[in-house]
C-alpha positions as CSV (number, residue, x, y, z in Angstrom):
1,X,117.6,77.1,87.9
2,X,120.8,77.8,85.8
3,X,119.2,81.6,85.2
4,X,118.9,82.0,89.1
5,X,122.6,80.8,89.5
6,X,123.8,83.2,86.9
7,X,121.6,86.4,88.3
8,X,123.3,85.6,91.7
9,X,126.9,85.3,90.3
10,X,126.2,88.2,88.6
11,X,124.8,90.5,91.6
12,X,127.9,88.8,94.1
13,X,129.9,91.0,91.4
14,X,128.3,94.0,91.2
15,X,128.5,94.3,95.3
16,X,132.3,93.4,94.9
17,X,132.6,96.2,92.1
18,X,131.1,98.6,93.8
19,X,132.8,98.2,97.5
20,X,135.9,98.4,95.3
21,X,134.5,102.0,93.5
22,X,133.6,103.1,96.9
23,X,137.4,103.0,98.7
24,X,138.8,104.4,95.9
25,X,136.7,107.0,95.5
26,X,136.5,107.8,99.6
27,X,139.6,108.6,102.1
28,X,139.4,105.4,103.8
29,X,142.7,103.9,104.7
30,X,143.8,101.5,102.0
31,X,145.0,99.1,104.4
32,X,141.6,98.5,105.5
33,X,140.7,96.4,102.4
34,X,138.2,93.6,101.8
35,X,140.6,90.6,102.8
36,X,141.4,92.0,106.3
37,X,138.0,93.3,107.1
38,X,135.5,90.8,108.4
39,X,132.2,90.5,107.1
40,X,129.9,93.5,107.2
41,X,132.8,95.6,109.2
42,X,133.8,97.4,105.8
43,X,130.4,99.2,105.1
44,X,130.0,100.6,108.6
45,X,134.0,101.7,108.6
46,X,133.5,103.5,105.3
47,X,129.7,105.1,106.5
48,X,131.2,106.7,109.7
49,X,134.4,107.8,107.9
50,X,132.2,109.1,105.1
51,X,129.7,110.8,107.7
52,X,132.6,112.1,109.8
53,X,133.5,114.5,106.4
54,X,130.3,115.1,105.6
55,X,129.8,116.9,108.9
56,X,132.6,118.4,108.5
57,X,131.3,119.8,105.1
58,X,128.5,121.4,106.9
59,X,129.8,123.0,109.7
60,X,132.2,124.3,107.1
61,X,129.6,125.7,104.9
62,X,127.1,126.8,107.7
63,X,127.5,130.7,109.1
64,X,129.3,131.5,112.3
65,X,129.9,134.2,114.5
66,X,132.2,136.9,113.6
67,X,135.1,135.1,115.4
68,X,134.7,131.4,113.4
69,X,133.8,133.4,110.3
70,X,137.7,135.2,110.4
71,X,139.8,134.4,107.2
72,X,142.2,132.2,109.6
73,X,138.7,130.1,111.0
74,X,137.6,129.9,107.7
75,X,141.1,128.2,106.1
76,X,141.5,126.1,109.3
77,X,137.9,124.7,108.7
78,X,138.5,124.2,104.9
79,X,141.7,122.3,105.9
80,X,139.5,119.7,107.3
81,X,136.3,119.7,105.0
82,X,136.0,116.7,103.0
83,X,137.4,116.5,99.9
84,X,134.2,114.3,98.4
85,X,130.8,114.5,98.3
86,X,128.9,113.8,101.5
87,X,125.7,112.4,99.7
88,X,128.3,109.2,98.2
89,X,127.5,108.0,101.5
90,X,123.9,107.8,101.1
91,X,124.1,106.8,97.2
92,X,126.3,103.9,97.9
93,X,124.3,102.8,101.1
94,X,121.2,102.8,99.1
95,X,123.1,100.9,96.1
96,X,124.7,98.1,98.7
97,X,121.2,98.0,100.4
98,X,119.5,97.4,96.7
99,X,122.2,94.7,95.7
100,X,121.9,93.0,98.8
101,X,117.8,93.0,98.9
102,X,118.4,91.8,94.8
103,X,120.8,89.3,96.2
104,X,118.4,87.9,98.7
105,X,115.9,87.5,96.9
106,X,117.4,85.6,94.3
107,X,118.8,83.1,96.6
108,X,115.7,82.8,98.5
109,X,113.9,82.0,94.8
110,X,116.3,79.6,93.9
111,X,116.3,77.8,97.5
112,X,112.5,77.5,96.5
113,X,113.1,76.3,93.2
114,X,114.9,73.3,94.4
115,X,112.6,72.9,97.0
116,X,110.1,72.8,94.7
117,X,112.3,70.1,92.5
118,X,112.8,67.8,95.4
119,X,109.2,68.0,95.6
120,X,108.5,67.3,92.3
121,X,110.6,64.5,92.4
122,X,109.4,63.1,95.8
123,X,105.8,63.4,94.0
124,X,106.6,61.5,90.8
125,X,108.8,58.9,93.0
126,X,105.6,58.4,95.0
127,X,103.4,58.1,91.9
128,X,106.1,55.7,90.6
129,X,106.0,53.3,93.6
130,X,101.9,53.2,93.8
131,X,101.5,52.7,89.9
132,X,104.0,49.4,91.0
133,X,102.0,48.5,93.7
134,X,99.2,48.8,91.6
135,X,100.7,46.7,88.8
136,X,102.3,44.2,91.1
137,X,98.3,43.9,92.5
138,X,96.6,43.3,88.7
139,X,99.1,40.7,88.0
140,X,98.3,38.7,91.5
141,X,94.4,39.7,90.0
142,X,95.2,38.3,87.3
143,X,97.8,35.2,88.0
144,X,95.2,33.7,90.7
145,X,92.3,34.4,87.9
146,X,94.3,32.3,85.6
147,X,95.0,29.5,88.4
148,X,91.0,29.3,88.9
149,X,90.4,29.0,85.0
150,X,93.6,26.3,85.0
151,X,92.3,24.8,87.7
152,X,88.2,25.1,86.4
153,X,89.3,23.5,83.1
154,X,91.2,20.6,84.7
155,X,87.8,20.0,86.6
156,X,86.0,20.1,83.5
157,X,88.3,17.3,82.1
158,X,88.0,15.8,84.5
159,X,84.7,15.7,84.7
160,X,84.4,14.3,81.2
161,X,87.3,11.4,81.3
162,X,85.0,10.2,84.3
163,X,81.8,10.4,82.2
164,X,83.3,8.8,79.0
165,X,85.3,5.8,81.8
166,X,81.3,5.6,83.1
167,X,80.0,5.0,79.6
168,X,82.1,2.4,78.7
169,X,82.1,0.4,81.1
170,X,78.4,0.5,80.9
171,X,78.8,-0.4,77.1
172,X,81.0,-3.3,78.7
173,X,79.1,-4.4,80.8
174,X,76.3,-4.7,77.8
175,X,78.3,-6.3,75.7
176,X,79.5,-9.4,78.4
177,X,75.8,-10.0,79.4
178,X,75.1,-9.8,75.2
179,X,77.7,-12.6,75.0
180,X,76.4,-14.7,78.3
181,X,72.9,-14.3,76.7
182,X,73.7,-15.9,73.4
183,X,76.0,-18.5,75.2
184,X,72.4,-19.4,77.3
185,X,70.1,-19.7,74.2
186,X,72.7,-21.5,72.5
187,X,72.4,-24.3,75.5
188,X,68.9,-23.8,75.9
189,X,68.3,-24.6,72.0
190,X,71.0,-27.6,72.4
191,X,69.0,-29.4,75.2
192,X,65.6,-29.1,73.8
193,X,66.9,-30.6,70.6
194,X,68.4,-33.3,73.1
195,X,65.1,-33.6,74.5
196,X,63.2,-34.1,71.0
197,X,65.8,-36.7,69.9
């Protein structure tokens, strides 16, 4: 991402450097500069300018009749022929076209680099949340599986305080008619040595 941002910076200044090169080094007026021009206006200003001289550099170079070909023809056409070379035009369209394109592209790669980190994140945020769900499930899993054991060893208790309450008062309830018994035989034995008396 930060290589992207730099490449851009970087070809934002070569277009700046070069529109500068490319007044100085044509006949455009120097009041027509960057800050006053709006967007786009100063290439096609400079192109026409540029094209106007080059024409003029060939008709200045191609053969006339014997009246345009006089000395006096001659001087008046040099007068206006252009003072730079007419192929600038084409060299500095072609590096302005290139730049831009460059440009471009790089902002269009790094637009999808950060689409691709917001999906990234989006992706992982989503991950995040369903391992949470999920997590938030296993520990209801496992929360109500404890409840059932609690609750399934409280029966089982339960279950066995009853049992050991059942068997003693059965051992209890052994143990009074034991002790009613004995009080019987003990009257039984008293009467029939009443009786033998």
């Amino acid at each position: 991402m930060q290589h992207l941002q730099n490449n851009l910076a970087e070809l934002t200044a070569q277009i700046e450097s070069r529109k500068l090169n490319f007044i100085s080094n044509s006949n455009v007026n120097p009041k027509l500069s960057h800050d006053t021009l709006p967007s786009g206006s100063l290439d096609c200003t400079v192109c026409i300018h540029e094209t106007k001289q080059m024409t003029g550099a060939v008709h200045a170079e191609t053969p006339r009749t014997s009246r345009r070909d006089s000395p006096r023809s001659r001087r008046v056409v040099s007068q206006h022929a252009a003072p730079t070379d007419g192929q600038n035009v084409v060299m500095y369209s072609d590096e302005f076209g290139s730049v831009e394109r460059s440009q471009r592209l790089v902002e269009q790669s790094l637009r999808t680099s950060e689409l691709r980190a917001q999906e990234s994140r989006l992706e992982r945020s989503q991950r995040l949340h369903e391992q949470h769900i999920r997590t938030s499930e296993l520990r209801e899993r496992e929360s109500s599986v404890e409840r059932s054991q609690r609750l399934a060893e409280q029966s089982l208790r339960t279950s066995e305080l009853r049992a050991q309450e059942s068997r003693l008062e059965r051992s209890q309830r052994l143990h009074e008619q034991h002790i009613r018994t004995s009080e019987l035989r003990e009257r039984v034995s008293s009467v029939c040595s009443d009786l033998r008396a």
